[in-house]
C-alpha positions as CSV (number, residue, x, y, z in Angstrom):
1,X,33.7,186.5,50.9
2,X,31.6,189.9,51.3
3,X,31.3,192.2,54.3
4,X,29.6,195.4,53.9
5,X,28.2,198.4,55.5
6,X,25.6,201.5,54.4
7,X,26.3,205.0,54.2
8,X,24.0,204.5,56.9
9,X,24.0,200.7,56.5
10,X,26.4,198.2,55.7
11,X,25.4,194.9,54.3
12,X,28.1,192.4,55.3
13,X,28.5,188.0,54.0
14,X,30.3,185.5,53.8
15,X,31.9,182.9,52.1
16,X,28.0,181.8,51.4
17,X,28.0,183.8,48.0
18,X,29.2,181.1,45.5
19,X,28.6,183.3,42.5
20,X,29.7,186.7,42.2
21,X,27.3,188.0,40.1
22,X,24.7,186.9,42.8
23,X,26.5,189.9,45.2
24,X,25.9,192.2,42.4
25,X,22.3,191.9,41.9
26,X,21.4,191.9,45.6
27,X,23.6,194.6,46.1
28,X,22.3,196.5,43.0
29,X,18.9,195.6,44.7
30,X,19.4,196.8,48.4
31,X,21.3,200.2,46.7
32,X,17.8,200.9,45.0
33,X,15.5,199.6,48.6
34,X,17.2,200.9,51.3
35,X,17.3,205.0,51.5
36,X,20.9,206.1,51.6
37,X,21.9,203.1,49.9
38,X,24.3,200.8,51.0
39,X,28.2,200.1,50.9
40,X,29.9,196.8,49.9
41,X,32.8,195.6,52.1
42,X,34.6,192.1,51.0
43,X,36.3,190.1,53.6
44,X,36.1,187.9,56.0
45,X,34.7,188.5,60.1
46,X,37.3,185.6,61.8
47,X,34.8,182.9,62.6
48,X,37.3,180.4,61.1
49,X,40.2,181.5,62.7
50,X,37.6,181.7,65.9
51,X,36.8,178.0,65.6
52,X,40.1,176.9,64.9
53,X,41.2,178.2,68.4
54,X,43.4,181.1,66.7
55,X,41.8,183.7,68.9
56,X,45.0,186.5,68.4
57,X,44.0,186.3,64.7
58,X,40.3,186.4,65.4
59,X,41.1,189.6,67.2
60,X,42.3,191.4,64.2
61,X,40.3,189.9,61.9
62,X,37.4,191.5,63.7
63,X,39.1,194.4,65.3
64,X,39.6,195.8,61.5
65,X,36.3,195.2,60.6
66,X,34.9,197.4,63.8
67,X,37.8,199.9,62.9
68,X,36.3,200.1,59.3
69,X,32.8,200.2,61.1
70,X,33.9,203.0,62.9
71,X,35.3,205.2,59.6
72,X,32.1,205.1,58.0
73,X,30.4,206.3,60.9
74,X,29.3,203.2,62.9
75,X,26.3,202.3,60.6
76,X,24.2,199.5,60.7
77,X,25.2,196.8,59.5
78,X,23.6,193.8,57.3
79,X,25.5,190.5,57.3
80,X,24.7,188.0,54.5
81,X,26.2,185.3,56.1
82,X,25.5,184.0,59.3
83,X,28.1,183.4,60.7
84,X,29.4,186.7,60.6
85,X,25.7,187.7,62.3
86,X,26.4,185.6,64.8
87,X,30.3,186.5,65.5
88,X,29.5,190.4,65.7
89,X,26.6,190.1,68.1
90,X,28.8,187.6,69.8
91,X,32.2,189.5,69.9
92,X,31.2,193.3,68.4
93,X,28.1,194.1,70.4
94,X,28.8,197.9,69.8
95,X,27.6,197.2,66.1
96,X,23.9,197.3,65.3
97,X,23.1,193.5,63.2
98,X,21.0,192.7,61.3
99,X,20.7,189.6,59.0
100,X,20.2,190.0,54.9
101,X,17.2,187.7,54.9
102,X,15.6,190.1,57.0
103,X,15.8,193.2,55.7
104,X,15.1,191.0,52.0
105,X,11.5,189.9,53.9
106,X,10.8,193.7,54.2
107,X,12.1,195.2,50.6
108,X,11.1,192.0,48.8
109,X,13.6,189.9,46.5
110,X,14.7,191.6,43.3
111,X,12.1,190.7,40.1
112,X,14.2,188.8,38.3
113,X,14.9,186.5,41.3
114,X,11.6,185.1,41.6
115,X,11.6,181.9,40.4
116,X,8.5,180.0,38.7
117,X,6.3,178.3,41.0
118,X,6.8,174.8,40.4
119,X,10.4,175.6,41.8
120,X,11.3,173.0,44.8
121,X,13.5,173.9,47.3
122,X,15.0,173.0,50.5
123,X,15.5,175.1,53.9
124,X,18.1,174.4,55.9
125,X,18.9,176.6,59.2
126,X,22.6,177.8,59.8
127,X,23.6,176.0,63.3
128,X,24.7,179.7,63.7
129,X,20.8,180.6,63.5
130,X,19.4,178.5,65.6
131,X,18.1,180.8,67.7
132,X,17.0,183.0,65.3
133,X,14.0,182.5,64.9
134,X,13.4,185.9,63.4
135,X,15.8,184.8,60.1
136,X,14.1,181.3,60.1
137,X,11.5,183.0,59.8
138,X,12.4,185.6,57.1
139,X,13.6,182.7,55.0
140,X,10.3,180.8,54.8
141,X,8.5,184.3,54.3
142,X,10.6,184.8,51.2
143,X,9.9,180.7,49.8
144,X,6.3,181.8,50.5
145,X,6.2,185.1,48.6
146,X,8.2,183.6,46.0
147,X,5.4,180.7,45.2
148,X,8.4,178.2,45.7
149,X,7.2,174.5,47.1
150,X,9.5,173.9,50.3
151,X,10.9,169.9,49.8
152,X,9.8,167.6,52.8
């Protein structure tokens, strides 16, 4: 699991990332994009603890996450997961949000990430995104840039 921040943004995820060295490269990627770089927080925002009805631990969970927010200046933040886009616009509406695959649509994917074109793939939206259209959106944008041919 991966939350993170910038030394003006912070690039926050979840337990989405299945292969470490995965974290590396897009971090790696968004510390050469973004101006001012970014910072690298792991951990976890509550959802499950949320969903699971344990709000006195969802309070923490999130409470340290704002309190770490607040120590590196309240930056923005970017969450690679999203549920944890969803829990701080939800439950953290003080911290500015914005989703990975977004700010990826504007600075591009790294190189090496884009795959030949004869790559298939298949989109599936987050039920946490459902009404994001703007990260729907991003997504495809990426699948498009990247040559990839969308399954279905």
């Amino acid at each position: 699991m991966c939350t993170g921040f910038r030394h003006p943004r912070k690039i926050q995820g979840e337990g989405g990332w299945s292969s470490p060295g995965e974290v590396v490269k897009i971090y790696e990627h968004l510390q050469q994009s973004i101006e001012g770089g970014v910072e690298l927080i792991l951990g976890c925002c509550g959802a499950p603890a949320d969903w699971a009805g344990r709000k006195e631990l969802f309070g923490e969970t999130i409470g340290e996450i704002q309190k770490q927010w607040e120590e590196l200046g309240s930056p923005q933040v970017i969450t690679a997961c999203s549920s944890c886009c969803r829990m701080f616009k939800d439950h953290a509406s003080a911290m500015p949000v914005e989703s990975l695959w977004t700010v990826l649509d504007r600075v591009g994917l790294p190189a090496s990430d884009n795959p030949a074109s004869s790559t298939v793939v298949a989109i599936h939206d987050a039920c946490t995104t459902r009404h994001e259209s703007d990260i729907q959106e991003s997504v495809r944008q990426q699948t498009r840039s990247a040559s990839l041919r969308v399954a279905g």
